[in-house]
C-alpha positions as CSV (number, residue, x, y, z in Angstrom):
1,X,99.0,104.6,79.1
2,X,98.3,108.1,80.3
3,X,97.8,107.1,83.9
4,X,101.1,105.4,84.1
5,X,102.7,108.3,82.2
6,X,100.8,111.4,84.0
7,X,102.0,109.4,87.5
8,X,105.6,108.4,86.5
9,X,106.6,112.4,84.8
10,X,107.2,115.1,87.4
11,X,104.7,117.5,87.7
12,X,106.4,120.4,85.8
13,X,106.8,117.6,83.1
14,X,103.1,116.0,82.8
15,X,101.7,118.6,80.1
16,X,104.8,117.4,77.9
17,X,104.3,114.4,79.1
18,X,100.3,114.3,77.9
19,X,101.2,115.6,74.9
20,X,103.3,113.3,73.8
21,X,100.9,110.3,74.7
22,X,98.4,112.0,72.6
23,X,100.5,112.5,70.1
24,X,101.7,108.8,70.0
25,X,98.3,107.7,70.0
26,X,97.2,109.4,67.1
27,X,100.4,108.2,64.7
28,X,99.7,104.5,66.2
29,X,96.4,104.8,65.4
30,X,97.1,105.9,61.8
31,X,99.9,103.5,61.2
32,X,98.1,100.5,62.7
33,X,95.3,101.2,60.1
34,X,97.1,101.6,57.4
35,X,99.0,98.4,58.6
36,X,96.1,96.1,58.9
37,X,94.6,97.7,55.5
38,X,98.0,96.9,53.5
39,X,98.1,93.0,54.9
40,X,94.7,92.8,53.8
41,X,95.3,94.1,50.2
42,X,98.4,92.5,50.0
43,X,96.5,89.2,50.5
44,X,94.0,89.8,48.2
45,X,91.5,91.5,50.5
46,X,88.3,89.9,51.1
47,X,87.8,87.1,53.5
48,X,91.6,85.6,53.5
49,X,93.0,89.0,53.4
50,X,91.1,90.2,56.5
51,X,91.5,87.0,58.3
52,X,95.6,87.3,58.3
53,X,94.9,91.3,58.8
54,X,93.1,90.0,62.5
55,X,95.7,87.1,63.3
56,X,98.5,90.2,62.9
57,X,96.4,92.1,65.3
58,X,95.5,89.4,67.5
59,X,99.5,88.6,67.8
60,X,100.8,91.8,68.1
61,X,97.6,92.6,71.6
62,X,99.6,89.0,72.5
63,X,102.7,90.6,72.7
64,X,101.5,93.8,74.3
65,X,99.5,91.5,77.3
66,X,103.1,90.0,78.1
67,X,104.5,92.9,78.2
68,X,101.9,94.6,80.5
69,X,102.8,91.5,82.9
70,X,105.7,93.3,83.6
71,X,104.1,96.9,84.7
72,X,104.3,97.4,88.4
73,X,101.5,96.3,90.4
74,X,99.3,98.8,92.0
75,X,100.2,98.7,95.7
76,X,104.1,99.2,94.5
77,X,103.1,102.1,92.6
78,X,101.0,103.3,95.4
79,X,103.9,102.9,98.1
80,X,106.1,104.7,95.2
81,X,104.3,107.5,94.9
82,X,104.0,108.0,98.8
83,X,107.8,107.8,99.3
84,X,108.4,110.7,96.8
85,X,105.4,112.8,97.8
């Protein structure tokens, strides 16, 4: 994520730009803990609690790996990048 967003912001952007990645990660990371923790206790914890907690996270890196499908491929990003410099 910060290589694709440090290349795609302008340069007077990419501190704002780096910020805001690290600031994303941080609330994702918080939120996707408390996520899996409340699935699990909602399910009575223990072994079938954690199981659906994993099969959550398991569908939702699913749904990110299809969408990464669609991220540019590196020789057009590299040919993008000399065209604007």
């Amino acid at each position: 994520i910060r290589y694709i967003m440090l290349n795609e912001a302008p340069e007077r952007d990419r501190t704002a730009a780096q910020g805001m990645v690290t600031i994303s990660t941080g609330v994702g990371q918080l939120v996707s803990g408390a996520l899996v923790g409340a699935v699990a206790a909602s399910h009575g914890g223990g072994v079938d609690g954690y199981t659906l907690s994993y099969l959550f996270v398991a569908g939702a890196a699913a749904v990110l790996v299809v969408l990464s499908l669609g991220l540019q491929s590196r020789q057009d990003e590299m040919a993008n990048a000399m065209q604007t410099a």
